[in-house]
PAMAR-353630 format. One record per residue (C-alpha): residue number from 1; y, z, x. Coordinates in nm, 2 decimals. Layout:
FIBA_NUM_Y_Z_X
...
END
This chain:
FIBA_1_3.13_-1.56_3.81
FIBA_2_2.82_-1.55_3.53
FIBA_3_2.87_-1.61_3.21
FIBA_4_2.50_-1.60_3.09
FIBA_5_2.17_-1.46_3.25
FIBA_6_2.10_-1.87_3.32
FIBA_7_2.43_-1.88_3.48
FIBA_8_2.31_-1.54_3.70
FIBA_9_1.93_-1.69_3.77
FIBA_10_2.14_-2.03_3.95
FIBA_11_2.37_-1.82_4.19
FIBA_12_2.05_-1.58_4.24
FIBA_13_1.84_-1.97_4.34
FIBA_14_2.13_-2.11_4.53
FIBA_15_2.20_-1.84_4.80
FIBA_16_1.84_-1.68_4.81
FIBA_17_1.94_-1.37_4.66
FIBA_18_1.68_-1.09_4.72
FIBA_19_1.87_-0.75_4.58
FIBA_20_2.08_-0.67_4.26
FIBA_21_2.42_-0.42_4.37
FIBA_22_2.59_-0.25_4.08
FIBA_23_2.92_-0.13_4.17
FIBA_24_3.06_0.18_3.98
FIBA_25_3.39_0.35_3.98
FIBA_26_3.46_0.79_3.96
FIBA_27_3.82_0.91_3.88
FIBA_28_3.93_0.90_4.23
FIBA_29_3.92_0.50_4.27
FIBA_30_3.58_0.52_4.46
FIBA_31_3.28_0.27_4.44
FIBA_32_2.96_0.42_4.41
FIBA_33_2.63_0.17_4.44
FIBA_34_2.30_0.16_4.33
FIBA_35_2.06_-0.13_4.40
FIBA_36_1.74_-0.33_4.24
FIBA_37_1.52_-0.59_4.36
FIBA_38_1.64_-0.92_4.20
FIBA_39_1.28_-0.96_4.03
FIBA_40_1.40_-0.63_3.85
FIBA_41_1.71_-0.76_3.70
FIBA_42_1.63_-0.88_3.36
FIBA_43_1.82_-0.99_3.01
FIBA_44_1.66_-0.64_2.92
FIBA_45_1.88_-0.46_3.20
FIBA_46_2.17_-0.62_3.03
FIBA_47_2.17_-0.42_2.71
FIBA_48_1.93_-0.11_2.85
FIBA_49_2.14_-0.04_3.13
FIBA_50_2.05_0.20_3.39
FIBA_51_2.10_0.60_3.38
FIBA_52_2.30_0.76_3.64
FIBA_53_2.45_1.12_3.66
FIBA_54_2.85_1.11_3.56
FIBA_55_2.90_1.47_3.64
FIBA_56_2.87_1.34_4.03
FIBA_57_3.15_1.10_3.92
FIBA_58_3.42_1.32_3.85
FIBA_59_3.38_1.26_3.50
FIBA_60_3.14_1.54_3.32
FIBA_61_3.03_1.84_3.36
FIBA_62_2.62_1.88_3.47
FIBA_63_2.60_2.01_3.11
FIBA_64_2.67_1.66_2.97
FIBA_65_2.63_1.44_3.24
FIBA_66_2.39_1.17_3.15
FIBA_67_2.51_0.83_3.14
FIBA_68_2.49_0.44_3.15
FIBA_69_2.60_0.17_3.30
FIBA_70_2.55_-0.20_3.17
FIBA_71_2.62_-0.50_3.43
FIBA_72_2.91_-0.70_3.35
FIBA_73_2.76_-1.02_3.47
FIBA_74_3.15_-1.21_3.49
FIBA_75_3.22_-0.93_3.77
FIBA_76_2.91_-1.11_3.99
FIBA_77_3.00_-1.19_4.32
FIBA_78_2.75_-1.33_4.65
FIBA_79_2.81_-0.97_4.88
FIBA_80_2.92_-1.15_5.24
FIBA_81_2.88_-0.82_5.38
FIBA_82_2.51_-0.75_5.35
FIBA_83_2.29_-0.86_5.56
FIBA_84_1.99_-0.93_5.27
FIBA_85_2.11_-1.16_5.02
FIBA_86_2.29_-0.96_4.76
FIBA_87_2.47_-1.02_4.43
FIBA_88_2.69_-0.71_4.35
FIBA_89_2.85_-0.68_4.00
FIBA_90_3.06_-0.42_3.86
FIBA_91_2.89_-0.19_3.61
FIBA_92_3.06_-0.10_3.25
FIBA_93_3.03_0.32_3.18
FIBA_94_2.82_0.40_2.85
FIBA_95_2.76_0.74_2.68
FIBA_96_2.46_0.85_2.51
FIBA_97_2.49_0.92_2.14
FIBA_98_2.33_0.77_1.86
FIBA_99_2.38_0.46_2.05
FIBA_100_2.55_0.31_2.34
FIBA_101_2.97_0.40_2.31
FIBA_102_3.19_0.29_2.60
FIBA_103_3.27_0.61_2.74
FIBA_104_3.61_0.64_2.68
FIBA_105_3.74_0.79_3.05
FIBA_106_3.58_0.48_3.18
FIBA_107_3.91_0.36_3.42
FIBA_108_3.76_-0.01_3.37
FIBA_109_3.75_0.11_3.00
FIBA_110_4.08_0.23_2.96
FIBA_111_4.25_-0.12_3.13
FIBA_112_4.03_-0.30_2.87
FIBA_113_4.23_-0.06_2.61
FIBA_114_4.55_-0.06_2.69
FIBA_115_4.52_-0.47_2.74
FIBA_116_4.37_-0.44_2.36
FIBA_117_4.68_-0.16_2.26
FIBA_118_4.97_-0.42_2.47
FIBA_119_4.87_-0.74_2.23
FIBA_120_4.80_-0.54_1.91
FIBA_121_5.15_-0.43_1.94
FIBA_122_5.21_-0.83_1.95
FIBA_123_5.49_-0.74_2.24
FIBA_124_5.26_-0.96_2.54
FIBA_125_4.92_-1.16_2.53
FIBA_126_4.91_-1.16_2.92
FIBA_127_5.06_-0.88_3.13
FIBA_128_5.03_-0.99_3.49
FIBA_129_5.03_-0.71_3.81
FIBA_130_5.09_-0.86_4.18
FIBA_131_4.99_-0.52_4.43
FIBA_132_5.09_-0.54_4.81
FIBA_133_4.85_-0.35_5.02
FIBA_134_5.01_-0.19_5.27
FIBA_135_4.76_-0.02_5.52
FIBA_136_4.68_0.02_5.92
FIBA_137_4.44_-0.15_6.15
FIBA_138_4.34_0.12_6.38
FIBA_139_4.08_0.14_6.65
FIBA_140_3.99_0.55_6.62
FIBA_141_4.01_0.82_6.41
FIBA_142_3.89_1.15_6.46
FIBA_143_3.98_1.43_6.27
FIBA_144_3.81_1.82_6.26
FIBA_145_3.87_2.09_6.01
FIBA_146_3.69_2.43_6.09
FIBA_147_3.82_2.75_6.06
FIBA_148_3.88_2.78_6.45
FIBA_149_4.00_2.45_6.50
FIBA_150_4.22_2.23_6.31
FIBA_151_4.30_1.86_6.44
FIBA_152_4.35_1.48_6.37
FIBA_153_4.38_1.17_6.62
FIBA_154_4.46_0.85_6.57
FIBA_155_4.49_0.58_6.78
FIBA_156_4.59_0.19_6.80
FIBA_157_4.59_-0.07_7.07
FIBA_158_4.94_-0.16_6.94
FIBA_159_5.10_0.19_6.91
FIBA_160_5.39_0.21_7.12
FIBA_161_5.23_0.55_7.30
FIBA_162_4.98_0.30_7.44
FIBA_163_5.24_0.10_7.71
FIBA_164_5.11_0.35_8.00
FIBA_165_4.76_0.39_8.07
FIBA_166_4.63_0.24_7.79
FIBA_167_4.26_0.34_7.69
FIBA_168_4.22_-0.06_7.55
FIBA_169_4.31_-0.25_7.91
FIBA_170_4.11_-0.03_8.17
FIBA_171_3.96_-0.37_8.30
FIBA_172_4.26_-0.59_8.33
FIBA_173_4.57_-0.34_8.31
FIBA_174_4.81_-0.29_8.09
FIBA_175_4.97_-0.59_7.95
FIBA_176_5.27_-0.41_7.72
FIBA_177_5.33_-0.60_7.47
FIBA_178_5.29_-0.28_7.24
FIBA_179_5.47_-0.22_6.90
FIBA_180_5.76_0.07_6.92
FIBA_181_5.83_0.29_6.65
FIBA_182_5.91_0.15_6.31
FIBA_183_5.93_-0.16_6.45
FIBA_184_5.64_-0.37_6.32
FIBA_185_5.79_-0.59_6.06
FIBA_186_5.67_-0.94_6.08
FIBA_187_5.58_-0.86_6.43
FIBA_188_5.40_-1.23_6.61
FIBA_189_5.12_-1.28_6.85
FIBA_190_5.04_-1.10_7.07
FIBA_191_5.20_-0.77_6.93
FIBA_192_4.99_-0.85_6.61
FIBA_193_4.71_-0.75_6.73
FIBA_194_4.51_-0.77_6.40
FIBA_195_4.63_-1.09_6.29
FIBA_196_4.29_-1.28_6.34
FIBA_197_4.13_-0.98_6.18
FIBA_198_4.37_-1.00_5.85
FIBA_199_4.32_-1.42_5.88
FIBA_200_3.93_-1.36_5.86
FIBA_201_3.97_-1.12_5.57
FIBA_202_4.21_-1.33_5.35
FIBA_203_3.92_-1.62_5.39
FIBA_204_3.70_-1.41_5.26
FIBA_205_3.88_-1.29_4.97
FIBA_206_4.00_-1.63_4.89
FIBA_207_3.61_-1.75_4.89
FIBA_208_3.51_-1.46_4.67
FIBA_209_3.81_-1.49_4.35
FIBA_210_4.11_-1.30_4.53
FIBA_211_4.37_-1.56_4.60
FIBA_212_4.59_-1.44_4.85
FIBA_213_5.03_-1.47_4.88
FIBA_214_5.03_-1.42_5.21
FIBA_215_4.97_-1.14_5.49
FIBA_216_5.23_-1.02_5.78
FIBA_217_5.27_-0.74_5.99
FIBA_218_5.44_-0.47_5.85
FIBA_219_5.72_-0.18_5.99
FIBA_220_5.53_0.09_6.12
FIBA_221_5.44_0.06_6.46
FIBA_222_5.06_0.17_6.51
FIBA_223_4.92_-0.11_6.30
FIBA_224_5.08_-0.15_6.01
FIBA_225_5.03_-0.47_5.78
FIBA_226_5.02_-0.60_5.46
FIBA_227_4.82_-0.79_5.22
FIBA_228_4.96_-0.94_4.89
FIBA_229_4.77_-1.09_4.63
FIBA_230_4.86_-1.32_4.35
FIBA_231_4.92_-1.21_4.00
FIBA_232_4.64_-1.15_3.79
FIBA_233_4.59_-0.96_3.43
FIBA_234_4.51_-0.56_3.44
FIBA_235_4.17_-0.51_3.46
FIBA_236_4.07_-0.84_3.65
FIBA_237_4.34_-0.73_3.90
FIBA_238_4.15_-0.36_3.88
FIBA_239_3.84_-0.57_3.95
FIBA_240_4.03_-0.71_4.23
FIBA_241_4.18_-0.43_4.42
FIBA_242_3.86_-0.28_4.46
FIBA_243_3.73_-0.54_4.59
FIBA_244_3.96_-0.61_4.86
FIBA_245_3.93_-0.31_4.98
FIBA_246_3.55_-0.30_5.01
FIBA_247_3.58_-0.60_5.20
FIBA_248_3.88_-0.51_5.37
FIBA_249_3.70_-0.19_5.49
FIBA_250_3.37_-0.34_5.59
FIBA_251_3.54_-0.64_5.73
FIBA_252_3.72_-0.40_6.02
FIBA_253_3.39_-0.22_6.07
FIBA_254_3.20_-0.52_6.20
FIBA_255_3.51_-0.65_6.41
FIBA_256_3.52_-0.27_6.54
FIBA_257_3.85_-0.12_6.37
FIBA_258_3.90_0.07_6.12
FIBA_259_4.14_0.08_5.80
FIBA_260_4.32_0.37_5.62
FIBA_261_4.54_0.33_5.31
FIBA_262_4.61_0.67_5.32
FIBA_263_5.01_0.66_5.26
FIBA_264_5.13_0.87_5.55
FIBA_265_4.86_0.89_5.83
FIBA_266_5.14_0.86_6.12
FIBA_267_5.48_1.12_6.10
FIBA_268_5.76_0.91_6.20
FIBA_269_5.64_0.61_6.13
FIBA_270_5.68_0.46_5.75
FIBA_271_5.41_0.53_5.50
FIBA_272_5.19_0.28_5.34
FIBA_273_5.27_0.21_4.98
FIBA_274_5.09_-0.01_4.69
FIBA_275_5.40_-0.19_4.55
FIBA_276_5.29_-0.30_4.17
FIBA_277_5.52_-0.66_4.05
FIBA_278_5.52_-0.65_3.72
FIBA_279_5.59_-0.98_3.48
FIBA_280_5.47_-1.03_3.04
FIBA_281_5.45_-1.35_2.90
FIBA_282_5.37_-1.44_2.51
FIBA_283_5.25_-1.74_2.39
FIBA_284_5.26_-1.89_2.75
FIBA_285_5.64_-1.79_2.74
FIBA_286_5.81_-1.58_2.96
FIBA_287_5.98_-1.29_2.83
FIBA_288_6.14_-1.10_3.13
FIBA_289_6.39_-1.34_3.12
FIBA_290_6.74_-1.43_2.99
FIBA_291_7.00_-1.58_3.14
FIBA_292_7.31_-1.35_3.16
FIBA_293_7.12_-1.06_3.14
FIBA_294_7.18_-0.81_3.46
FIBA_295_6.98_-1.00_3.72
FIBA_296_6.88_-1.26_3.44
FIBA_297_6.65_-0.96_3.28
FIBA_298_6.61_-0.99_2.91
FIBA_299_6.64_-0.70_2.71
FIBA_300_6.23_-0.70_2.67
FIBA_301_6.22_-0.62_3.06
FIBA_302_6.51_-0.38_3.05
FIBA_303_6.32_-0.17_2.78
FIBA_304_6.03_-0.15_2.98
FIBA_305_6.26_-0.05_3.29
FIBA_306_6.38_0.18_3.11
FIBA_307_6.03_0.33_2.97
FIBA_308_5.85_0.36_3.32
FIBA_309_6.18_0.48_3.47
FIBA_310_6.17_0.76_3.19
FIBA_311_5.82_0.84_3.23
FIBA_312_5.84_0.78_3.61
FIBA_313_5.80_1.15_3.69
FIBA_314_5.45_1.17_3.47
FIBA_315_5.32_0.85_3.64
FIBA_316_5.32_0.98_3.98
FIBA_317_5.04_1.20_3.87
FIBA_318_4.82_0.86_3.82
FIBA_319_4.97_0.64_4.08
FIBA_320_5.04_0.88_4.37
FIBA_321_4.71_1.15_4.33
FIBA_322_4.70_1.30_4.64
FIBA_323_4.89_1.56_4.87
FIBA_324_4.94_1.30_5.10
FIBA_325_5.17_1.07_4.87
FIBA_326_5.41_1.28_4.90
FIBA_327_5.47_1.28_5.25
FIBA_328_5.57_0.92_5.20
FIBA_329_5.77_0.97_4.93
FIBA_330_6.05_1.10_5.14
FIBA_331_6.40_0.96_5.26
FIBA_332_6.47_0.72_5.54
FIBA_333_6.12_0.49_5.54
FIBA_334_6.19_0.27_5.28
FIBA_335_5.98_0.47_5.03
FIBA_336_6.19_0.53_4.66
FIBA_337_6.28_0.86_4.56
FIBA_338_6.59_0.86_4.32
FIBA_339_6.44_0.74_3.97
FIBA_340_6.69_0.40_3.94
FIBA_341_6.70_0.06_3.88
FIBA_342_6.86_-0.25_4.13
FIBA_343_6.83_-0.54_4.21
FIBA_344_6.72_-0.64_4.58
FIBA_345_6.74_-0.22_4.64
FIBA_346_6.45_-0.10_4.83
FIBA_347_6.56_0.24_4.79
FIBA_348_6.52_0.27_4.40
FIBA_349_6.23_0.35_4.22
FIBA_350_6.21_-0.03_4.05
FIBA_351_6.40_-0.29_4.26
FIBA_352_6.43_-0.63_4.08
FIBA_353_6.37_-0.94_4.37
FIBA_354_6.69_-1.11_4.38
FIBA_355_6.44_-1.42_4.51
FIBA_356_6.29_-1.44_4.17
FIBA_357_6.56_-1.62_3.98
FIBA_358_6.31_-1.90_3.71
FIBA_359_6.21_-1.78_3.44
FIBA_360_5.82_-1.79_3.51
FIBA_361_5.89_-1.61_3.82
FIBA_362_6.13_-1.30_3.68
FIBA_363_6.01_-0.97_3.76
FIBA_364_6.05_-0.65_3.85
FIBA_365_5.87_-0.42_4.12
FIBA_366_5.81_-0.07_4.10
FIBA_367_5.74_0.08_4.46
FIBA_368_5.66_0.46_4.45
FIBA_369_5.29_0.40_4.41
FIBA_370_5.01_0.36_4.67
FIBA_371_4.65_0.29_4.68
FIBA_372_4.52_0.63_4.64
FIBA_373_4.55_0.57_4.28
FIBA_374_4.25_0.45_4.10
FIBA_375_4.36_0.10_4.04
FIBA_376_4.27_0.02_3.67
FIBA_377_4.45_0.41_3.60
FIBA_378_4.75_0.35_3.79
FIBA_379_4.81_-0.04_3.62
FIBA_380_4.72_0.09_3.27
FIBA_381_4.95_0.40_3.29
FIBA_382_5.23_0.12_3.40
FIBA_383_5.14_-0.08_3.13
FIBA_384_5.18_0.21_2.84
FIBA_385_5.51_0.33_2.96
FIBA_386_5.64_0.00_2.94
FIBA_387_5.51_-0.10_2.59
FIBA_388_5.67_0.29_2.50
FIBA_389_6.02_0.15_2.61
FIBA_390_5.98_-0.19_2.44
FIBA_391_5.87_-0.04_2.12
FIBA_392_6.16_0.24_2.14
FIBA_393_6.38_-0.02_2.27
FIBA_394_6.47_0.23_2.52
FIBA_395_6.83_0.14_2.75
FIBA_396_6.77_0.22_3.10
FIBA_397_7.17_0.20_3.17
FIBA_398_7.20_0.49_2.87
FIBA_399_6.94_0.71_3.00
FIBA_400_7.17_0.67_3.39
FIBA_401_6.89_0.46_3.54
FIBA_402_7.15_0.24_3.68
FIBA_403_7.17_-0.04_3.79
FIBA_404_7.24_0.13_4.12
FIBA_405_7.32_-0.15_4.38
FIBA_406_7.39_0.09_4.66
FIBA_407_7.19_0.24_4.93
FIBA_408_7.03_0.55_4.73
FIBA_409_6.96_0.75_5.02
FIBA_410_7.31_0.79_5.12
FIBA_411_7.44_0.94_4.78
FIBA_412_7.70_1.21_4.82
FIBA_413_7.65_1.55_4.65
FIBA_414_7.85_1.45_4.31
FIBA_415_7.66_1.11_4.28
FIBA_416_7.30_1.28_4.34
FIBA_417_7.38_1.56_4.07
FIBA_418_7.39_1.25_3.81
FIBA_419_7.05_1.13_3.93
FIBA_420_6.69_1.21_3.88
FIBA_421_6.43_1.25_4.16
FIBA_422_6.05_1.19_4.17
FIBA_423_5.79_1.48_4.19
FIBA_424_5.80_1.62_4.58
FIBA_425_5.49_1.79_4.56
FIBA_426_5.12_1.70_4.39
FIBA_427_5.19_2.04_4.18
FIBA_428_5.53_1.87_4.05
FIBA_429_5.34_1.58_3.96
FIBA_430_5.09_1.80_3.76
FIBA_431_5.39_1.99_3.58
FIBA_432_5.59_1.60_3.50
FIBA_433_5.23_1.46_3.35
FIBA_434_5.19_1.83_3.16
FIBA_435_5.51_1.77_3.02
FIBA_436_5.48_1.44_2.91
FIBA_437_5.21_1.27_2.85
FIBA_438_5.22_1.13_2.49
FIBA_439_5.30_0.76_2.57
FIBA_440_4.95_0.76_2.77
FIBA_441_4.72_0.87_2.44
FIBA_442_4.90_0.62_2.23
FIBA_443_4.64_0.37_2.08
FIBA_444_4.35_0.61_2.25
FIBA_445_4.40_0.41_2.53
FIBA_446_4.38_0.76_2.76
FIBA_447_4.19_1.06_2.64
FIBA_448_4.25_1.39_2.65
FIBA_449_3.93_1.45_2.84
FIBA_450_4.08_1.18_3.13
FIBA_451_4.40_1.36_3.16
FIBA_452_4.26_1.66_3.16
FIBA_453_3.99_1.60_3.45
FIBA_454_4.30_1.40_3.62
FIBA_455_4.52_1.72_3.63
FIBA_456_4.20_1.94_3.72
FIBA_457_4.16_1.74_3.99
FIBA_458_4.49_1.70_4.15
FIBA_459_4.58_2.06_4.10
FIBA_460_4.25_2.13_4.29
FIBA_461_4.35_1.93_4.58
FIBA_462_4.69_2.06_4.57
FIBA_463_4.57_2.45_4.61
FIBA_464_4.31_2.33_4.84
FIBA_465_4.54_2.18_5.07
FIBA_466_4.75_2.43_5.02
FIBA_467_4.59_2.67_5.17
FIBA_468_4.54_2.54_5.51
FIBA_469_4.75_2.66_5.80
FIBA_470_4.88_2.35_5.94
FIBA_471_4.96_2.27_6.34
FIBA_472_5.34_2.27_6.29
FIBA_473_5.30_2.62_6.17
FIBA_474_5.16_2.74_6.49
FIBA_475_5.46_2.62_6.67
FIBA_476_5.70_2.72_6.44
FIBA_477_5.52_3.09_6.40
FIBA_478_5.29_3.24_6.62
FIBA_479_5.58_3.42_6.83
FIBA_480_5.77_3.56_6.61
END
């Protein structure tokens, strides 16, 4: 990390550094790159900034597309994945008017706001997020769209499918050993087959400002596993979630696999979500905490319960974006659908870890959200609905949130006619954030503009998608 252009010119002498990488996001959670010759990276750079076309990010039209970004020299990092010596840094998003203004659908922008809005509102000086990435290791992908030929295949060394005439053990045989169905979780040697893979990674994240909980296998059988990362404040855990996953990616790559996050890339088998833990301290205080609350919750962490439960149904549009969410976000594969709170209940929208009993530790999780979701979006939009309960001292148990401490998939017909689903559709998303999305422009901390692009763009996948015959219909179909 730089503080200074002194600080920047040591790291550059220490490691040899020949090229300059500046790292921007669009509205889909994406890193663009552009890159200088270090000799080209002045104090000058650091106030002029260097043009790029936003329109190309998701964010303008090409009427109005000409924009900045200026370095953020604390986001500097050594690049261990270049081959010449690189320092990449992440690059803050500037309109052009008069002068410089942060453009204001900047995602990295709009974490820095709705930190500013959160300790304004003097309810939390330090709002920490703890993600789990859940993704799959695999060793092939191939997919094809035409308009004669429609078709995806994946495939694993682990999968299950693989314990006859496996394609990874033509020289010495099969050995079995393969992962069946759903049956991944905490897996050991030698069914993990990625394990050295995920070991290598969570060096290099540790050496590069990601300190890591732990990783483990995870459920679903074709290479499923999971990363979680300590807690860290919004947009440095932004910062950090990208990150990972460019190293993640690139990682796999040279060890010859390949990683999706995509949350349902297997039917049958459970998705992959982005699980967001969520704690607010004040003054170095905790205040999710109180002893005798339900689960030890204070009424601070019940009220924002109670505001992302309400506004759950909005948030999906930010922290599940794409078709694919939704095939996750279905019963039976430990994915929440019924908008609740429990504690220790993986089938509830927010579960509350019944591990997590000291104050500095108490918490709460909320688990419909995956890493399709830009990161510094999805952890802001969490953020604002929980400052809109605390400041409307909303009661989660009024508004028949719970607490549910029962399985809520098996709900009988009375029970499920008191309760309140999640969006099953990216449309039904796009209708909940339509409908309510006031607690997000509080403070300006999300414009109109960003809401607006957010909904163009989801609706546009939606009817794109939409469109396409799938396989299953052929089955289904083609002789009747």
């Amino acid at each position: 990390m730089c503080k200074t252009y002194e600080d920047f010119e040591a790291l550059a002498q220490e490691h040899d550094i020949q090229m300059v990488d500046f790292k921007q996001i669009d509205l889909d959670g994406r890193w663009h790159h552009l890159t200088i010759p270090v000799e080209r990276f002045t104090p000058a750079l650091l106030t002029k900034g260097i043009g790029f076309d936003g329109s190309s990010y998701g964010f303008l039209t090409v009427e109005k597309s000409d924009m900045v970004f200026i370095p953020d020299l604390s986001s500097a990092f050594v690049d261990p994945i270049t081959e010449i010596p690189t320092i990449a840094m992440i690059g803050d998003i500037y309109r052009i008017a008069d002068e410089y203004v942060r453009f204001e659908s900047d995602p990295r922008y709009v974490a820095d706001k709705a930190e500013a809005f959160l300790r304004d509102a003097d309810i939390s000086d330090r709002c920490l997020f703890g993600p789990e990435f859940e993704f799959f290791v695999l060793d092939n992908i191939e997919f094809r769209n035409e308009v004669n030929h429609i078709e995806a295949h994946l495939d694993s060394a682990q999968a299950g499918w693989n314990t006859y005439d496996s394609p990874y053990d033509e020289v010495d045989g099969n050995k079995g050993y393969k992962v069946l169905r759903n049956k991944g979780y905490h897996a050991d040697l030698p069914y993990d087959v990625s394990y050295n893979l995920r070991s290598k990674v969570v060096r290099v994240l540790e050496e590069n400002g990601i300190p890591v909980k732990y990783h483990h296998s995870e459920n679903g059988g074709p290479g499923q596993v999971e990363i979680e990362v300590e807690f860290s404040t919004l947009r440095e855990m932004g910062d950090r979630t990208q990150k990972l996953k460019y190293l993640l990616k690139n990682i796999a790559i040279a060890e010859g696999k390949t990683v999706t996050f995509m949350p349902k890339p297997f039917y049958g088998e459970c998705g992959s979500g982005m699980h967001v833990h969520l704690q607010m301290f004040h003054k170095g205080e905790p205040i999710f905490y109180e002893k005798g609350g339900y689960s030890d919750l204070s009424p601070t962490a019940l009220h924002a319960i109670a505001g992302i439960l309400k506004h759950s149904a909005a948030l999906t549009a930010f922290v599940c974006p794409s078709t694919n969410s939704f095939k996750r976000l279905v019963p039976g594969y430990e994915a929440p659908v019924t908008i609740c709170f429990a504690t220790a209940n993986r089938s509830a929208v927010i579960r509350v870890p019944g591990y997590a009993r000291s104050p500095e530790d108490k918490r709460f999780e909320f688990r419909p959200s995956d890493a399709m979701a830009n990161p510094y979006l999805c952890y802001a939009a969490l953020t604002m609905a929980m400052i809109d309960g605390i400041q409307n001292k909303l009661d989660p148990t009024a508004l028949n949130f719970g607490p549910y401490d029962k399985n809520m998939y098996n709900l009988t017909d009375e029970e499920k006619a008191k309760v309140k689903g999640l969006p099953k559709s990216l449309d039904e998303a796009a209708d909940a954030l339509e409908a309510d999305y006031a607690f997000l422009r509080n403070g300006d901390v999300f414009s109109m503009d960003l809401i607006n692009n957010q909904l163009r763009k989801i609706r546009k996948d939606a009817a794109e998608i939409g469109m396409i015959p799938h396989p299953m219909e052929y089955q289904k179909y083609y002789d009747l």
